[in-house]
Legacy VTK file of the C-alpha trace (Angstrom):
# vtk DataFile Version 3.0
C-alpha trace
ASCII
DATASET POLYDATA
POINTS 579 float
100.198 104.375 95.320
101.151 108.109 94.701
102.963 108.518 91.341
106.569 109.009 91.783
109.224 107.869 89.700
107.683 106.459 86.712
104.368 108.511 86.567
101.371 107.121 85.119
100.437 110.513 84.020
102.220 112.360 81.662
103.826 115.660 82.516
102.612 117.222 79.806
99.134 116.157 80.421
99.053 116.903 84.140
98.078 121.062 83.958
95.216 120.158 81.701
93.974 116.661 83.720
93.299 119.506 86.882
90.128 120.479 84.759
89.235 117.396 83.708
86.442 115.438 85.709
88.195 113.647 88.038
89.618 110.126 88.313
87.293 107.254 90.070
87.493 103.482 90.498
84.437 103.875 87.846
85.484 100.835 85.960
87.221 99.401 83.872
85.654 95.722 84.172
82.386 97.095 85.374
81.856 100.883 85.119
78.973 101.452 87.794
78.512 104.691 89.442
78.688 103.272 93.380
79.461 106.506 94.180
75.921 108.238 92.784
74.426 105.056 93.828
75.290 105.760 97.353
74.640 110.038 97.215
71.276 109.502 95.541
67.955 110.634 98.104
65.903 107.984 97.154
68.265 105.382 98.674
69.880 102.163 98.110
66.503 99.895 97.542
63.586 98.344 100.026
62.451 95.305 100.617
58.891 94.435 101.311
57.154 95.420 105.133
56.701 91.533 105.844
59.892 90.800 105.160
61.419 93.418 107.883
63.541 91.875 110.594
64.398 88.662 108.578
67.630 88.008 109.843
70.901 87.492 107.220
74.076 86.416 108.122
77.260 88.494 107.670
80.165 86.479 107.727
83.528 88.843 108.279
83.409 92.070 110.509
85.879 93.728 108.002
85.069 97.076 105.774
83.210 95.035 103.658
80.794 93.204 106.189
79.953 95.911 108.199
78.987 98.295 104.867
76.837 95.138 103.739
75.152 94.647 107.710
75.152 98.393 107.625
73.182 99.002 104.618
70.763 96.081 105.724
70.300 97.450 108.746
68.935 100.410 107.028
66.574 98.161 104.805
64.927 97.173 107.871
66.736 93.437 107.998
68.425 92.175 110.720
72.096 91.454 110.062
74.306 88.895 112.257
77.758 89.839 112.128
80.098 86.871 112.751
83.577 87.956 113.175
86.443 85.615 114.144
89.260 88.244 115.423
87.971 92.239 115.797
85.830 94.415 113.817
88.074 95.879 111.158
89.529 92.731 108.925
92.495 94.280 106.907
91.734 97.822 108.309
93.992 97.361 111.647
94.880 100.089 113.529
96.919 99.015 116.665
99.552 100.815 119.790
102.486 99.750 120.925
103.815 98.448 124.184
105.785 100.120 126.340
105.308 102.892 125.229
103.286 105.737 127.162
103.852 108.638 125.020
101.149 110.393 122.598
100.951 112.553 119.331
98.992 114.714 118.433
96.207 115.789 120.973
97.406 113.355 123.481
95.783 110.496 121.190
97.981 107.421 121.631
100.878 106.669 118.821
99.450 103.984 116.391
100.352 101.783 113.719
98.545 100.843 110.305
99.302 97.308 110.053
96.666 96.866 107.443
95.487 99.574 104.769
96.467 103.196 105.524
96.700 104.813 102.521
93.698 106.014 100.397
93.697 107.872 96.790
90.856 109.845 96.597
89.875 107.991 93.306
87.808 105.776 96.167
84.334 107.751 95.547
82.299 105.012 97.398
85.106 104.085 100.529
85.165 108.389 100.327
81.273 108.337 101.281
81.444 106.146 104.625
84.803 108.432 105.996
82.451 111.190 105.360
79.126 110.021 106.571
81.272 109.413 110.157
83.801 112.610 110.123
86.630 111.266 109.507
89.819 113.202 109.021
92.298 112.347 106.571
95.297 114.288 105.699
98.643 113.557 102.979
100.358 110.197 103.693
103.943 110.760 103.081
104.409 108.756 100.046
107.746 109.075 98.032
108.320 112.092 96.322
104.756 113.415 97.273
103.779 116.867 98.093
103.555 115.856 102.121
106.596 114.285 101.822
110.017 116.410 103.080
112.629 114.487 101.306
113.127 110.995 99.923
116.160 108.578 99.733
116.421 106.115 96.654
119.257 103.949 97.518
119.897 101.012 94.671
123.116 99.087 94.686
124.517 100.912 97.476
124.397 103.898 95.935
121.845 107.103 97.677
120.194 109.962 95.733
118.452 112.512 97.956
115.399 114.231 96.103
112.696 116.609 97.099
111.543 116.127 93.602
111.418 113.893 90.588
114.253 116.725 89.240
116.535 115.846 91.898
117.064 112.637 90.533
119.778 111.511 87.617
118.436 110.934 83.996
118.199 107.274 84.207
115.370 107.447 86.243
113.300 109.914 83.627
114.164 107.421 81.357
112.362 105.119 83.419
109.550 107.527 84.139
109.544 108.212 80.197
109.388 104.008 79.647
106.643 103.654 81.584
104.472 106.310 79.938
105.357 105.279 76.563
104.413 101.370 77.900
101.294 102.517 78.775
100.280 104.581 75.949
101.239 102.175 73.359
100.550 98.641 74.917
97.177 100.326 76.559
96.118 103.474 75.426
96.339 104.986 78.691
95.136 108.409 77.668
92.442 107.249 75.872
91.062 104.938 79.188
91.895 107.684 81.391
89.640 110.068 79.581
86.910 107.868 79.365
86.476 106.769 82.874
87.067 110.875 83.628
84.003 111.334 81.562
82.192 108.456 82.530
82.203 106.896 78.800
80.740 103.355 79.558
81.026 102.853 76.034
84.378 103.609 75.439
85.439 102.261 78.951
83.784 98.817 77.382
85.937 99.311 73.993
88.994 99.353 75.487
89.149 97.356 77.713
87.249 94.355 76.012
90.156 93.891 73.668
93.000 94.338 75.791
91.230 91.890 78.222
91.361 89.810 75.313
94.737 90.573 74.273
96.550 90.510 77.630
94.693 88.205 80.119
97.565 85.773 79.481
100.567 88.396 80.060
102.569 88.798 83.109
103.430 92.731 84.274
107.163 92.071 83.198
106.125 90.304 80.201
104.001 93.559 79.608
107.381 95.812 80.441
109.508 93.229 77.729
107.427 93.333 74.967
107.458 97.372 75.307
110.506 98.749 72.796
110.034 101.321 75.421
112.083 99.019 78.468
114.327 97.257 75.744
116.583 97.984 78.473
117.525 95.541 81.277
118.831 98.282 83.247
115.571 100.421 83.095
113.345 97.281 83.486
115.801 97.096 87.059
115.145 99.961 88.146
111.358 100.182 87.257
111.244 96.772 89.363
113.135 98.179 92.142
111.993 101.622 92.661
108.326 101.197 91.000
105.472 103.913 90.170
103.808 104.685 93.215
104.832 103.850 96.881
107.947 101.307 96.050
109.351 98.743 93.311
106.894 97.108 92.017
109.229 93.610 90.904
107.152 91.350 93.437
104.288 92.397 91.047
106.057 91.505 87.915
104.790 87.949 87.965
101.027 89.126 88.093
98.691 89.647 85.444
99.347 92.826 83.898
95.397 93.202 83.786
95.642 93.757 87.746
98.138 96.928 86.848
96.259 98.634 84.647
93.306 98.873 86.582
95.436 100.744 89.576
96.858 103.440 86.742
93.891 103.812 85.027
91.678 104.614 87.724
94.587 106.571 90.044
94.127 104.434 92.845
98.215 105.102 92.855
97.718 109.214 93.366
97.282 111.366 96.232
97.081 109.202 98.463
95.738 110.219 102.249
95.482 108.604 105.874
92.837 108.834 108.487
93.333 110.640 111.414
93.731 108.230 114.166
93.826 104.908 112.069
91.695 103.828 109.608
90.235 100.870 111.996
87.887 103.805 112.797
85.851 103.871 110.159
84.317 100.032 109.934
84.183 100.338 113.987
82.336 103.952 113.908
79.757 102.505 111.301
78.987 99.585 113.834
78.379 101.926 116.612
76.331 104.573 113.805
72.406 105.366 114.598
71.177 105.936 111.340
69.286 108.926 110.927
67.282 107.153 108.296
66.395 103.585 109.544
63.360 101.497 108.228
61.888 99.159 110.776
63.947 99.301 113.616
63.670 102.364 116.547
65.737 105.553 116.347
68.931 104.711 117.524
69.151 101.330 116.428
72.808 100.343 115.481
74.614 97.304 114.515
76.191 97.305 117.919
72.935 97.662 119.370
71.243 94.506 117.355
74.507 92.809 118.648
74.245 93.473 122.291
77.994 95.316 121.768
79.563 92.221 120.274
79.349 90.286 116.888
78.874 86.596 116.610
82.226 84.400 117.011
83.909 82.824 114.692
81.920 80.668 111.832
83.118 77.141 111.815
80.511 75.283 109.709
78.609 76.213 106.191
75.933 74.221 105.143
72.730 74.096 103.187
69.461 72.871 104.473
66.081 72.340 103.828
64.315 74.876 101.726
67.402 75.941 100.596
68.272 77.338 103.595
72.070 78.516 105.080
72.634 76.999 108.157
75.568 78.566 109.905
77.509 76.900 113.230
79.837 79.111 115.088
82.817 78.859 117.296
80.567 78.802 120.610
78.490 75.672 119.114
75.358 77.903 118.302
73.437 76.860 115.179
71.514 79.209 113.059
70.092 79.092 109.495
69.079 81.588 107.214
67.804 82.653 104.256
70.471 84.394 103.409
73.979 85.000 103.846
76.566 87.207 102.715
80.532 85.515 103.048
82.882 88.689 103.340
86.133 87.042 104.457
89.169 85.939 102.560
87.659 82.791 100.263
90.626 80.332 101.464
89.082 79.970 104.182
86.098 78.676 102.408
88.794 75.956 101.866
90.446 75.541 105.037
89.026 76.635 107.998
85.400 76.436 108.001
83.938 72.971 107.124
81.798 74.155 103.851
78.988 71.846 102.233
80.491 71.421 98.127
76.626 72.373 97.432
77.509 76.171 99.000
78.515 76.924 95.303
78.727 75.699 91.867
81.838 73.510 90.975
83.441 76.421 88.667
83.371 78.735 91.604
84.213 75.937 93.593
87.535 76.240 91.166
87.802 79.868 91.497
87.889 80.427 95.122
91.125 77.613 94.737
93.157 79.581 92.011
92.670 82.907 93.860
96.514 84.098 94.569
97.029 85.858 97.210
100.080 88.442 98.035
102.309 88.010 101.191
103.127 91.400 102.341
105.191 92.640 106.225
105.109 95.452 107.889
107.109 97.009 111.534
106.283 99.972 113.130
108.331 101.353 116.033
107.445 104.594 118.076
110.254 107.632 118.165
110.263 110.538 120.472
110.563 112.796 117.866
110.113 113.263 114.198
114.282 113.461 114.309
114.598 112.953 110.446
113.249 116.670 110.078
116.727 117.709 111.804
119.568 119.422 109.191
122.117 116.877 108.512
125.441 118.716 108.854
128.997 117.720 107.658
132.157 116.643 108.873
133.252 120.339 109.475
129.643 121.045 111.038
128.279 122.938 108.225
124.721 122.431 107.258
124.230 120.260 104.007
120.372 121.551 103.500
119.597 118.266 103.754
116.796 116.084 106.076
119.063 113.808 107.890
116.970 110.997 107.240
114.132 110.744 104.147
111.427 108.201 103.128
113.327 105.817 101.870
113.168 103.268 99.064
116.072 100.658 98.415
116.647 97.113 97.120
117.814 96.675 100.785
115.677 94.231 103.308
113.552 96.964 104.236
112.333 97.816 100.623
110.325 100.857 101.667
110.404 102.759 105.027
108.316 105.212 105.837
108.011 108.341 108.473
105.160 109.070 109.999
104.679 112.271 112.849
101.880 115.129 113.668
104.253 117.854 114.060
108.033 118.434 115.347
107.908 118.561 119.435
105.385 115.061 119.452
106.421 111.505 119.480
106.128 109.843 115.806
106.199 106.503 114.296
108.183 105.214 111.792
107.391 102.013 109.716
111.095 100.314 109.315
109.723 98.232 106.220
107.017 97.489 104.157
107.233 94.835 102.095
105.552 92.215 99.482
105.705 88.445 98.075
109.404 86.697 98.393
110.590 90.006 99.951
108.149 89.443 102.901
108.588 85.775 103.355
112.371 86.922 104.126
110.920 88.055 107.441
108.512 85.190 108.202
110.771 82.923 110.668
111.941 86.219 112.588
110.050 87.692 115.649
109.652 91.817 115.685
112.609 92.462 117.817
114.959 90.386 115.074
113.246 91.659 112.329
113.812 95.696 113.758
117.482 94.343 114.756
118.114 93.468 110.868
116.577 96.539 109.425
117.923 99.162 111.679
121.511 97.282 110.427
119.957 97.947 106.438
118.967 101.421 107.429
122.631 102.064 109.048
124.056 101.244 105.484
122.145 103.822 104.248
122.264 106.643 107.116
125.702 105.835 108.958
125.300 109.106 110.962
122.015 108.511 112.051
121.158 106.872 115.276
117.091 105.179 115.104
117.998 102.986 118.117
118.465 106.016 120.717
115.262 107.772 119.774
112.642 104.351 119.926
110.814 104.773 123.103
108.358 101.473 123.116
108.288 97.649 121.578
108.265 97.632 118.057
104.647 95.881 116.365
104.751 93.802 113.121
102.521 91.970 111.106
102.996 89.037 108.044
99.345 88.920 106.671
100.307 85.620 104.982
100.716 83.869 108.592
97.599 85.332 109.754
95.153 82.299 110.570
91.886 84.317 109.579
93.503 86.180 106.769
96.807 83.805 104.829
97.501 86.778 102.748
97.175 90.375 102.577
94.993 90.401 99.213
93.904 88.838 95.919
96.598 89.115 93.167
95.657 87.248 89.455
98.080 85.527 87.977
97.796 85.550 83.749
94.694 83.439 82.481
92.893 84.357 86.151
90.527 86.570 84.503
87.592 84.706 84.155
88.271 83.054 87.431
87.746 86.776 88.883
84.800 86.982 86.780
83.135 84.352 87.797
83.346 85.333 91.886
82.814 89.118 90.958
79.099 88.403 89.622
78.260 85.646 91.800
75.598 88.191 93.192
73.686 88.214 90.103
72.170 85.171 91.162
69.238 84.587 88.690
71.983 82.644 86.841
72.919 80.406 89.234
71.016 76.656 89.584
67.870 77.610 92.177
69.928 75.089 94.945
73.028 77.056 94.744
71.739 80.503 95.149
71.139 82.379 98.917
74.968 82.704 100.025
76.432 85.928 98.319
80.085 86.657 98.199
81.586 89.704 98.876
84.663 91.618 100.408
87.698 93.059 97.982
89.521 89.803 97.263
86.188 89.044 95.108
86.676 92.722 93.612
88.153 93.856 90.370
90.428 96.073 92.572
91.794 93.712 95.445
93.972 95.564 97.924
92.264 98.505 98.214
89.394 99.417 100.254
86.864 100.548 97.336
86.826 97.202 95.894
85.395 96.118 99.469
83.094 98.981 99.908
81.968 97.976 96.207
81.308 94.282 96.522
79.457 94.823 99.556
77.253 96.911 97.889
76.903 94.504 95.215
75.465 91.878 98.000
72.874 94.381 99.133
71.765 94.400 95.986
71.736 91.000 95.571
69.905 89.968 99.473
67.160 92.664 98.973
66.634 91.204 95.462
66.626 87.542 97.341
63.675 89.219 100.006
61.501 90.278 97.157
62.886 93.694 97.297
63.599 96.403 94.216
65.743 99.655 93.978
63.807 102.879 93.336
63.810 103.634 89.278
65.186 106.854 89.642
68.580 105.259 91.024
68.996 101.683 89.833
71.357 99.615 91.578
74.054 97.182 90.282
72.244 94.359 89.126
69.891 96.406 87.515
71.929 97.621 85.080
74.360 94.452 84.581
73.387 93.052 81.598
74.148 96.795 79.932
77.620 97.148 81.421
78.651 93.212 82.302
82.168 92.134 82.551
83.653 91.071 79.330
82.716 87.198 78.907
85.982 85.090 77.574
85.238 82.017 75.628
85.973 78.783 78.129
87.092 76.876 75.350
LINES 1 580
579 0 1 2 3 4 5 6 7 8 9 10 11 12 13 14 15 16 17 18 19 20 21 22 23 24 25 26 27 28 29 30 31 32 33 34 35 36 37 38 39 40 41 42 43 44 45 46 47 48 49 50 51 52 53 54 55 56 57 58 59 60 61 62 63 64 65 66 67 68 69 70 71 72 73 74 75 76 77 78 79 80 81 82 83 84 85 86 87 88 89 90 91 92 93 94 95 96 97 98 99 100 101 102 103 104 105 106 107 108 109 110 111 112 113 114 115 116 117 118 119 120 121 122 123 124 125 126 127 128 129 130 131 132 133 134 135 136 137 138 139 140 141 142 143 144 145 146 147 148 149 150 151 152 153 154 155 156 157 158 159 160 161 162 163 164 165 166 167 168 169 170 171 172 173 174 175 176 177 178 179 180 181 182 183 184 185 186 187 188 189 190 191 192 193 194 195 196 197 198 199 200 201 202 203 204 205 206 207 208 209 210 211 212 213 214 215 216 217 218 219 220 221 222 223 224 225 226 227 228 229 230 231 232 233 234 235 236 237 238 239 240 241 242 243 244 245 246 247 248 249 250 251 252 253 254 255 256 257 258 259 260 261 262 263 264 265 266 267 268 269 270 271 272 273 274 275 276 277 278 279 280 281 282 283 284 285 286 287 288 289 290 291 292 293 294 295 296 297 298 299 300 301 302 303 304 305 306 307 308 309 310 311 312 313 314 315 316 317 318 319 320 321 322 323 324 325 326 327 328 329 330 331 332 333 334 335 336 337 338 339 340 341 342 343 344 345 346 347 348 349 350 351 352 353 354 355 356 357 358 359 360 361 362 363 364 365 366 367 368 369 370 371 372 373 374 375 376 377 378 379 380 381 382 383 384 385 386 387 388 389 390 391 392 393 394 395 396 397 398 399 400 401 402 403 404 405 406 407 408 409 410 411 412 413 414 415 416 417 418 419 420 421 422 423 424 425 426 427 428 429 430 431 432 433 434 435 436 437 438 439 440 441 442 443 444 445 446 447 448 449 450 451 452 453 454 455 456 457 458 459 460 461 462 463 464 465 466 467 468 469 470 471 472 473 474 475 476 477 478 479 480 481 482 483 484 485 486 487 488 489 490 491 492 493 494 495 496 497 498 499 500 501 502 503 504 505 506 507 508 509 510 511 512 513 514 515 516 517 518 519 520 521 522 523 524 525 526 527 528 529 530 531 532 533 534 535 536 537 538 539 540 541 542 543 544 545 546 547 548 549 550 551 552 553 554 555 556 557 558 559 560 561 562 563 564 565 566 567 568 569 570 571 572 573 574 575 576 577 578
């Protein structure tokens, strides 16, 4: 979420931050360098010569189960990837129908109906676009650099903006609020500079007390007890029109721990897309011959070990003799392991596979069931032109200087719509709405063509001169992640009192404190992350399960680059009392 309105950073501040170290996910709950973990020559770990080729099962083709079969694979284990829809999880890049047309390069027009925005904050997601040339350029967030023009249209009434100083006063009021909030409910500076720096210490100072302090506030609770948004107006328009990407009011009934950690560690700055849809990424990694492989042949890949195609779809969990994981799948087949590594949403631990209550210990058990997850909709529909870059004019056919459409946030159905094109003579996509929580649910019962029908009718309210129906050339695509069967929710959201909850999944891969009967199945994929929602909370976790299956095969990291679990007990998770 780029910083817009209300900027987490202070203006003042901003010319100095550019020298600064920059801003990672390093932290706050557990301030690990993935990033150097992942750059360092000497690798992730090993695991003993007899124990090469021991299979492990990888349940979830998303980001986070193909990093975890990926890094296996380079162990010299044998990863199974079960996968119950397509390689990609939340990363889903798709086309549209009907529609021949391409953009740029004569690559089809796409839509990102899961994550396709990325602050470079992400160090560790950063190293796998890298390692498979990726390109990523500006996503046109509001108010952001590769943005033309933005509309914020509240109560019916429009302001057009290039920049934060096009806007009326109230909303640096708002902008001023929030920094104030920050600083003085969470010493935003002070957090800010530590994670720059890499201050474990401090990082641990911090944030141990305003765990402490705030794992039993809600973000608007937060916002009221703030003399800074005494006003009901400015706590509106905060709600409406947000920091970042959009209003943030379907947030407000969260824990305001789950905020901080976005502003603190800029995972709502800068943000970028992938050239081509970020689906590449997880399904270039599967196809990837690692040029350093231990074990298997030179040109081994995970597609290879796979014959082309994962596993299907994991039905049945169980444990079994020797404390064994015994996995059924969707075609019948039966297969038990010594390990296993559970990437997918945990409802479904709950729902749709038939789990064994001996998989984990009662209070995860509990966890898994209080996890809350956020509904959130998207629609795309494919334009023959990026026509919003076209002058608006007036009544008398003068030129106004402005766009005659902008990225546009309202308190309208369509919340946030967004414009998306590769240059001015190619076909472009624009995503009608994007939207969260209650605001989502609004769309649930309606297919895409009523949903498009409804917002083009918001959109018309705001842009009466502008005709979106002419230029659509091809069926619109939409997605509600809560009424996905294999997903029922776009990502983990705590509500107040859910931190140790997300403790206790977070460190289930330090398993040496877990019963000896509960231990071999290893949970992993962002909803189990500190940072749910975005992709470096996956990429993280999943390194967290390497750690933990080569430490289950006997294995050990290198001393010169310890991994995650060997350096827990020094940088843990603040521990709550349970009583």
């Amino acid at each position: 979420m780029t910083s817009t309105v209300p900027t987490a950073v202070h203006d003042e501040q901003h010319a100095a931050a550019q020298a600064d170290p920059p801003i990672t996910m390093f932290g706050p709950d557990f301030p690990y360098a993935y990033d150097d973990y992942l750059a360092h020559p000497a690798g992730l770990g090993s695991v003993p010569a007899t124990e090469h080729g021991s299979e492990v099962a990888v349940i979830g083709g998303g980001l986070s189960g193909i990093v975890t079969a990926y890094e296996l694979m380079k162990m010299g284990l044998r990863p199974v990837v079960y996968e119950a829809d397509r390689i990609g999880g939340r990363l889903r890049t798709v086309g549209f129908e009907g529609c021949d047309a391409a953009a740029g390069d004569g690559a089809p027009l796409t839509a990102e109906m899961g994550a396709m925005r990325f602050p470079p904050s992400s160090t560790a997601f950063r190293h796998y676009v890298d390692l498979v040339d990726l390109e990523t350029k500006p996503f046109p967030n509001p108010l952001s650099p590769g943005t033309p023009s933005t509309v914020v249209d509240l109560k019916g009434e429009s302001h057009y903006a290039r920049s934060l100083d096009d806007l009326p006063e109230v909303y640096h009021q708002v902008m001023h609020a929030w920094n104030r909030c920050l600083e003085e409910g969470a010493d935003f500076s002070g957090m800010q500079r530590a994670i720059r720096e890499r201050d474990v210490p401090r990082i641990r100072e911090i944030w141990s007390q305003l765990v402490e302090k705030l794992d039993n506030q809600t973000f608007y609770g937060f916002l009221c007890d703030s003399p800074a948004f005494k006003s009901f107006r400015h706590r509106e328009i905060f709600g409406q029109v947000g920091f970042g990407t959009g209003g943030w009011d379907t947030d407000f009934p969260n824990s305001i721990l789950e905020i901080l950690r976005v502003v603190y560690t800029g995972a709502d700055d800068d943000h970028r897309g992938i050239v081509g849809g970020s689906q590449q990424l997880p399904l270039r990694l599967w196809e990837r011959e690692p040029a350093k492989v231990v074990h298997w042949p030179y040109g081994t890949s995970l597609a290879s070990l796979h014959d082309g195609a994962p596993r299907p779809a994991v039905t049945r969990l169980h444990r079994t003799a020797g404390n064994r994981v015994t996995v059924t799948d969707a075609s019948g087949a039966v297969r038990t392991y010594r390990a296993a590594v559970f990437t997918a949403q945990s409802w479904l631990l709950l729902s749709r596979i038939d789990c064994d209550d001996s998989l984990f210990p009662i209070d995860h058990w509990t966890a898994m069931e209080r996890t809350h997850y956020m509904e959130s909709s998207k629609l795309f529909v494919p334009v023959d032109r990026p026509f919003w870059r076209d002058q608006e004019v007036d009544d008398r056919g003068e030129p106004t200087g402005r766009d005659v459409m902008s990225m546009t946030l309202t308190d309208r159905m369509t919340r946030g719509t967004y414009l998306l094109d590769d240059g001015p003579d190619r076909p472009a996509v624009i995503c009608l709405s994007y939207t969260w929580c209650d605001d989502s649910l609004k769309w649930l019962p309606l297919n895409a063509k009523e949903r498009m029908d409804v917002m083009l009718k918001s959109l018309s309210e705001i842009y009466p001169k502008v005709d979106i129906r002419r230029h659509i050339i091809g069926d619109p695509v939409t997605v509600s992640w809560e009424n996905e069967p294999w997903f029922m929710g776009a990502f983990k959201a705590n509500l107040p009192g859910h931190y140790r909850y997300q403790r206790r999944l977070f460190t289930h891969f330090m398993q040496d404190r877990l019963p000896q009967d509960k231990r071999g199945i290893f949970l992993a994929g962002d909803d189990i992350s500190w940072t749910a929602g975005w992709a470096e909370g996956a990429v993280q976790t999943a390194l967290n399960a390497v750690w933990g299956v080569m430490k289950q095969f006997g294995g050990g990291t290198d001393p010169s680059n310890p991994g995650p679990g060997d350096v827990y007990d020094a940088i843990a998770p603040v521990e709550l009392p349970e009583d």
